[in-house]
Biotite code that builds the C-alpha atoms (Angstrom):
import biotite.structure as struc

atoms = struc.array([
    struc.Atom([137.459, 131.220, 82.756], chain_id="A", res_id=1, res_name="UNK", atom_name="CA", element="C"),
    struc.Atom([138.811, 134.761, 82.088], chain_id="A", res_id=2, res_name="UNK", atom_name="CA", element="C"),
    struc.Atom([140.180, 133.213, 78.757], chain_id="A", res_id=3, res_name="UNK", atom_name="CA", element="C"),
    struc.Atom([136.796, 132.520, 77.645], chain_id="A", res_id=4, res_name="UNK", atom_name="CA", element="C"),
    struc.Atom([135.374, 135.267, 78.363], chain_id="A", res_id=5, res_name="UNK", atom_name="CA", element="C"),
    struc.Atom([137.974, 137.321, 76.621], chain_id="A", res_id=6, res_name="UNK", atom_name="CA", element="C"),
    struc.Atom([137.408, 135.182, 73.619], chain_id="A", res_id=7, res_name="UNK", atom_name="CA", element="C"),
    struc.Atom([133.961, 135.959, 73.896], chain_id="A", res_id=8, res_name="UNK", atom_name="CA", element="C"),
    struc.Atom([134.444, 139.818, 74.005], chain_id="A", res_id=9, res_name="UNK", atom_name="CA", element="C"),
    struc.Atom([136.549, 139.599, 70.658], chain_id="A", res_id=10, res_name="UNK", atom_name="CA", element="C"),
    struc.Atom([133.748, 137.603, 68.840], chain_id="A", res_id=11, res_name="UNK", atom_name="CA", element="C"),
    struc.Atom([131.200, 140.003, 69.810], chain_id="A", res_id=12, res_name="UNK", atom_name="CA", element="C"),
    struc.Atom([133.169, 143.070, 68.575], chain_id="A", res_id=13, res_name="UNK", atom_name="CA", element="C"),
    struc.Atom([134.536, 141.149, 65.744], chain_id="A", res_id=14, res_name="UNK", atom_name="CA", element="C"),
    struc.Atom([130.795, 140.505, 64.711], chain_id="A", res_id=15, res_name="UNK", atom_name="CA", element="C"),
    struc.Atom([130.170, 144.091, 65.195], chain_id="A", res_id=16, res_name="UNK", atom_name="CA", element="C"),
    struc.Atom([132.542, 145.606, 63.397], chain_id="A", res_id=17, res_name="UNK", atom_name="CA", element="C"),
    struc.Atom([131.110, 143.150, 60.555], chain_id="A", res_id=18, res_name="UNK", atom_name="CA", element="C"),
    struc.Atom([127.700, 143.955, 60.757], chain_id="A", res_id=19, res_name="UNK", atom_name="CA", element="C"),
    struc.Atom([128.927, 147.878, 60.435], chain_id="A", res_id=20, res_name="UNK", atom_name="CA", element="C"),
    struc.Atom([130.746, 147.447, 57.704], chain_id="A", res_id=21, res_name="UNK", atom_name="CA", element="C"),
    struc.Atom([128.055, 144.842, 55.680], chain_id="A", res_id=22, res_name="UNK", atom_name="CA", element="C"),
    struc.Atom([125.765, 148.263, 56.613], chain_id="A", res_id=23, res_name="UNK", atom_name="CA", element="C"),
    struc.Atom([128.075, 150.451, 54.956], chain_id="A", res_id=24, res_name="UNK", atom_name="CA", element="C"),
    struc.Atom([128.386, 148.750, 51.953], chain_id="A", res_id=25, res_name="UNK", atom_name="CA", element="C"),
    struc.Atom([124.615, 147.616, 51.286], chain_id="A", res_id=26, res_name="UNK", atom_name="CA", element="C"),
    struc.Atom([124.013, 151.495, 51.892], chain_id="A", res_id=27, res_name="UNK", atom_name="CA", element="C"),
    struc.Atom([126.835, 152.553, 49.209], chain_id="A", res_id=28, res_name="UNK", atom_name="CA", element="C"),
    struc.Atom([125.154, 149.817, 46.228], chain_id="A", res_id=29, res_name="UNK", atom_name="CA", element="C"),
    struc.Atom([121.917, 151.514, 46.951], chain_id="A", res_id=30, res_name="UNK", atom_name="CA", element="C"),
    struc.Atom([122.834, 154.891, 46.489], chain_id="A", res_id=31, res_name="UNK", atom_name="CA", element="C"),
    struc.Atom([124.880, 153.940, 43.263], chain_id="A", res_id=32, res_name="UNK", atom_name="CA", element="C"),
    struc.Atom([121.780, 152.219, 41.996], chain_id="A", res_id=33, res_name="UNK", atom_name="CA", element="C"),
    struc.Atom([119.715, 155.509, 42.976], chain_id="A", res_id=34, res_name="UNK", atom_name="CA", element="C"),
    struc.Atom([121.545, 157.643, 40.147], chain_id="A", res_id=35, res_name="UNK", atom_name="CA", element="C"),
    struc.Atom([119.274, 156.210, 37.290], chain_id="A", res_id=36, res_name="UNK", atom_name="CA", element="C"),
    struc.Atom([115.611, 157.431, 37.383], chain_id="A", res_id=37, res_name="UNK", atom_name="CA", element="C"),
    struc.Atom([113.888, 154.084, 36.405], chain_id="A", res_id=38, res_name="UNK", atom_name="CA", element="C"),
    struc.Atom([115.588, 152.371, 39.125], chain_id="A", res_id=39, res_name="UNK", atom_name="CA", element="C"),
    struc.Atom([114.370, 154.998, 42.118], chain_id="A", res_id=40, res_name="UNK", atom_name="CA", element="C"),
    struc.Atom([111.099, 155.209, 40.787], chain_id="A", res_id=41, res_name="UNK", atom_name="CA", element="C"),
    struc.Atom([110.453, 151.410, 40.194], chain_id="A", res_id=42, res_name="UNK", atom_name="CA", element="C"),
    struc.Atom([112.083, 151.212, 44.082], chain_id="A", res_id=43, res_name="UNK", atom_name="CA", element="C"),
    struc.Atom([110.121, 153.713, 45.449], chain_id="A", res_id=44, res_name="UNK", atom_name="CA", element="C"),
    struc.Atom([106.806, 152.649, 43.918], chain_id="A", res_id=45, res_name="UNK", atom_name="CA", element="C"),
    struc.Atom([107.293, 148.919, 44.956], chain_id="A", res_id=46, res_name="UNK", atom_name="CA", element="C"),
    struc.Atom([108.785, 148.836, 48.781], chain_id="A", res_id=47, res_name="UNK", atom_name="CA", element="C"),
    struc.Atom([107.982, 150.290, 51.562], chain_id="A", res_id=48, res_name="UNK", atom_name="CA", element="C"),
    struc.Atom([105.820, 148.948, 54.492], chain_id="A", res_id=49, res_name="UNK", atom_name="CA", element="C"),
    struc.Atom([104.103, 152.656, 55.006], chain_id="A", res_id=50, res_name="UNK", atom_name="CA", element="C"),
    struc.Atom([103.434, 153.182, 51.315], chain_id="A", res_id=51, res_name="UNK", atom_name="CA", element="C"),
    struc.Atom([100.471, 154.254, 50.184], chain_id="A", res_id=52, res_name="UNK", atom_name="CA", element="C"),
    struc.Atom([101.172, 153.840, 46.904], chain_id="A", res_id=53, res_name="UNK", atom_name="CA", element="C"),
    struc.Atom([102.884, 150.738, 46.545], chain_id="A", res_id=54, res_name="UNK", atom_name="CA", element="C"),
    struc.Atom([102.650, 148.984, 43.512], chain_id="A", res_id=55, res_name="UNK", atom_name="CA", element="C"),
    struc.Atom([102.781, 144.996, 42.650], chain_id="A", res_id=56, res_name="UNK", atom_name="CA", element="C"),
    struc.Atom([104.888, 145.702, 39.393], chain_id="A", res_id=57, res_name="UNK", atom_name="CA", element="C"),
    struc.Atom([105.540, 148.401, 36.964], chain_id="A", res_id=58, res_name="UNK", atom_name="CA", element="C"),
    struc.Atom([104.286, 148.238, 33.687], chain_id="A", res_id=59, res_name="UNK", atom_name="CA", element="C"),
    struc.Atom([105.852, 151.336, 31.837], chain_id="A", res_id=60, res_name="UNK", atom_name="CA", element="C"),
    struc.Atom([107.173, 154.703, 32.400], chain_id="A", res_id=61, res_name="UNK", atom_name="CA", element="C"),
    struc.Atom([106.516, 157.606, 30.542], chain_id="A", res_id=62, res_name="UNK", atom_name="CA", element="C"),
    struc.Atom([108.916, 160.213, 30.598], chain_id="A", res_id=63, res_name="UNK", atom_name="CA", element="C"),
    struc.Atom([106.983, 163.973, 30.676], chain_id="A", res_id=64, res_name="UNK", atom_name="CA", element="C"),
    struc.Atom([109.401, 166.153, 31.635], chain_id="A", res_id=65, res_name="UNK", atom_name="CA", element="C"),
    struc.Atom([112.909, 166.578, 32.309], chain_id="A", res_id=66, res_name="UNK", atom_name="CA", element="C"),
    struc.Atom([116.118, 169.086, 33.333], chain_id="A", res_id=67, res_name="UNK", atom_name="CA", element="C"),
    struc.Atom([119.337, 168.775, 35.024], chain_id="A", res_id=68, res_name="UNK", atom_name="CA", element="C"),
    struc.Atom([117.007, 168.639, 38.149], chain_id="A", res_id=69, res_name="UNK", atom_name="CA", element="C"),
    struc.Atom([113.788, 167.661, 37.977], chain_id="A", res_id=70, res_name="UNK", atom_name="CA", element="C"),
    struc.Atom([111.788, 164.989, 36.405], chain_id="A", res_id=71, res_name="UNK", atom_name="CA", element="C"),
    struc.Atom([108.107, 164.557, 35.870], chain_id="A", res_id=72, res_name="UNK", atom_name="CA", element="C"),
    struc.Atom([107.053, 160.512, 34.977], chain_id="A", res_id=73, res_name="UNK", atom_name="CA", element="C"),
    struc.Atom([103.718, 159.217, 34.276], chain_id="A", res_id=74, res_name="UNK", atom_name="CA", element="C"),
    struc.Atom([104.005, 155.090, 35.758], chain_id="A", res_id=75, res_name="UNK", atom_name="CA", element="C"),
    struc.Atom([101.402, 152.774, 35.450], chain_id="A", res_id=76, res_name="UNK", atom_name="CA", element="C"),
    struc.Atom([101.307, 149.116, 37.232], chain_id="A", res_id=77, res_name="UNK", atom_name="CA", element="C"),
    struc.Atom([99.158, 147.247, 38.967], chain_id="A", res_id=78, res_name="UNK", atom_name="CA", element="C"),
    struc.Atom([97.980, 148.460, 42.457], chain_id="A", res_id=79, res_name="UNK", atom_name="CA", element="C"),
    struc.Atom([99.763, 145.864, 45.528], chain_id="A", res_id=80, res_name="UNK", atom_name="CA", element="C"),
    struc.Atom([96.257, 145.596, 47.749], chain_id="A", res_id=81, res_name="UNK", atom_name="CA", element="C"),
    struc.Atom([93.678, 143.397, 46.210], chain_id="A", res_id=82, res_name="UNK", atom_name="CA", element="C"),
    struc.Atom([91.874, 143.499, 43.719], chain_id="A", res_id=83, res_name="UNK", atom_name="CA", element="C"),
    struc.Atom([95.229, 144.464, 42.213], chain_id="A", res_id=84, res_name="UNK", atom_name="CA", element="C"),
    struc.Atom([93.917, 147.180, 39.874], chain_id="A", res_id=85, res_name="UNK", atom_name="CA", element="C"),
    struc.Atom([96.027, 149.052, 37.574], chain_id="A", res_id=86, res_name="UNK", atom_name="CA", element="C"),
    struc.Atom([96.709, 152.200, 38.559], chain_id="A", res_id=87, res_name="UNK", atom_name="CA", element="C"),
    struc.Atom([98.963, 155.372, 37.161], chain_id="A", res_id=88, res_name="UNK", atom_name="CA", element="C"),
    struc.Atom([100.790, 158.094, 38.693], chain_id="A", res_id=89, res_name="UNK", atom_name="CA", element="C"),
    struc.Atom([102.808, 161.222, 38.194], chain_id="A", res_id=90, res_name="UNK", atom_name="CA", element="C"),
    struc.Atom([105.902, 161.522, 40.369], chain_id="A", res_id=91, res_name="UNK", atom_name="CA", element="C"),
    struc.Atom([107.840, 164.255, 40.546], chain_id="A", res_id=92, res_name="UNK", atom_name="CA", element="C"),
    struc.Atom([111.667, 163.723, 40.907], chain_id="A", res_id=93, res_name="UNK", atom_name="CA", element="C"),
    struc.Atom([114.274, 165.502, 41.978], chain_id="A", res_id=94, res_name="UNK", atom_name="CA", element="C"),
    struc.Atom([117.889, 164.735, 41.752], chain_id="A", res_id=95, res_name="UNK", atom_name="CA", element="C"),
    struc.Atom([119.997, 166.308, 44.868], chain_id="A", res_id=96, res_name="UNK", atom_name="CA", element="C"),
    struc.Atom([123.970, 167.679, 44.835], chain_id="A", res_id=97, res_name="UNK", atom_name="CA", element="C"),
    struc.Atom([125.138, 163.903, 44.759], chain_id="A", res_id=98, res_name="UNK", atom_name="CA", element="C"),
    struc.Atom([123.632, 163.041, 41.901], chain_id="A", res_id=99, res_name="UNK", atom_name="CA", element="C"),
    struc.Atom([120.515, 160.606, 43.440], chain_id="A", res_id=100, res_name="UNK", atom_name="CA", element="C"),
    struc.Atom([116.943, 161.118, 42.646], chain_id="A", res_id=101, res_name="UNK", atom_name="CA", element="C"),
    struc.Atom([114.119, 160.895, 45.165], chain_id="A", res_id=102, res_name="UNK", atom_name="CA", element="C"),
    struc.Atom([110.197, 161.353, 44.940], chain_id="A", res_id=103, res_name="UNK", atom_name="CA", element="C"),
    struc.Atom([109.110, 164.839, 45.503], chain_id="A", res_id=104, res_name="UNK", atom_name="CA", element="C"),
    struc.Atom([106.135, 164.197, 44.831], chain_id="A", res_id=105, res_name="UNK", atom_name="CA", element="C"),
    struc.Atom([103.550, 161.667, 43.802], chain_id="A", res_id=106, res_name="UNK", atom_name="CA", element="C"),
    struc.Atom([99.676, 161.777, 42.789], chain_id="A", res_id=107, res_name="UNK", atom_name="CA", element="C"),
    struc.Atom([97.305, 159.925, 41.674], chain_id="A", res_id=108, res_name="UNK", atom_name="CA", element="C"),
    struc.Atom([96.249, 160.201, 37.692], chain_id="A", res_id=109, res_name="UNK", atom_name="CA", element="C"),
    struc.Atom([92.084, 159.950, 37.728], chain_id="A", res_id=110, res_name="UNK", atom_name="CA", element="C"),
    struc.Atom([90.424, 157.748, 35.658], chain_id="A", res_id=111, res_name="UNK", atom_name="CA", element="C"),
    struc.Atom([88.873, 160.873, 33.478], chain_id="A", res_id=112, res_name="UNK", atom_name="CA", element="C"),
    struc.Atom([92.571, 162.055, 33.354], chain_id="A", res_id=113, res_name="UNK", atom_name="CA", element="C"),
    struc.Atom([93.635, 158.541, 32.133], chain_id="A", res_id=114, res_name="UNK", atom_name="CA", element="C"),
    struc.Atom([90.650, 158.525, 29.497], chain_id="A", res_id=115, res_name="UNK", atom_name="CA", element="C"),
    struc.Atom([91.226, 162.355, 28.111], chain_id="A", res_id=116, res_name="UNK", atom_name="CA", element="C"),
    struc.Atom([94.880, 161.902, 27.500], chain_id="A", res_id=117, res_name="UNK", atom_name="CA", element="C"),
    struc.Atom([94.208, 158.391, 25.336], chain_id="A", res_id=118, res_name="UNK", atom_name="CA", element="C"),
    struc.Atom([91.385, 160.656, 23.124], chain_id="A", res_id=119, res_name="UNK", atom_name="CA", element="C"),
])
């Protein structure tokens, strides 16, 4: 019986130790992939259970303004709730000492904005 149970104890690290490690690594690809700007915009625009802002799809970027640390995009896709319309916004970016950009901040483009900048 005690063999079992020691068996059992070993598994259950075993799978812990695993899981940590799986953890580790899924965090590591994410911050590598969190270097570009498309790729942390498009990721923060389209996950996210809390987002307010969440987007279906992207359909283009526009780039407005960029340094070494910041980065002002225009992105327009279509809205996630229905009736799925398209929608624009301009995030602000910022890229920290490692080298991985996150949204600073992000508004809302109105339509009269939208209309005045196509004129």
């Amino acid at each position: 019986m005690k063999k079992n149970s020691k068996h059992k104890n070993t598994l259950i690290v075993f799978f812990c130790i695993l899981v940590f490690i799986l953890i580790i690594v899924i965090h590591n690809i994410q911050n590598s992939k969190n270097t570009d700007i498309n790729y942390s915009a498009k990721h923060y625009l389209t996950t996210g259970f809390f987002n307010n802002y969440k987007l279906y799809n992207v359909d283009y970027y526009h780039l407005v303004f960029s340094d070494t640390k910041i980065a002002i995009l225009e992105v327009q896709g279509m809205e996630y709730k229905v009736p799925h319309k398209t929608v624009k916004y301009r995030m602000i970016m910022q890229k920290n000492s490692e080298g991985l950009w996150s949204v600073k901040t992000l508004e809302p483009l109105s339509y009269l904005e939208n209309v005045n900048k196509s004129n």
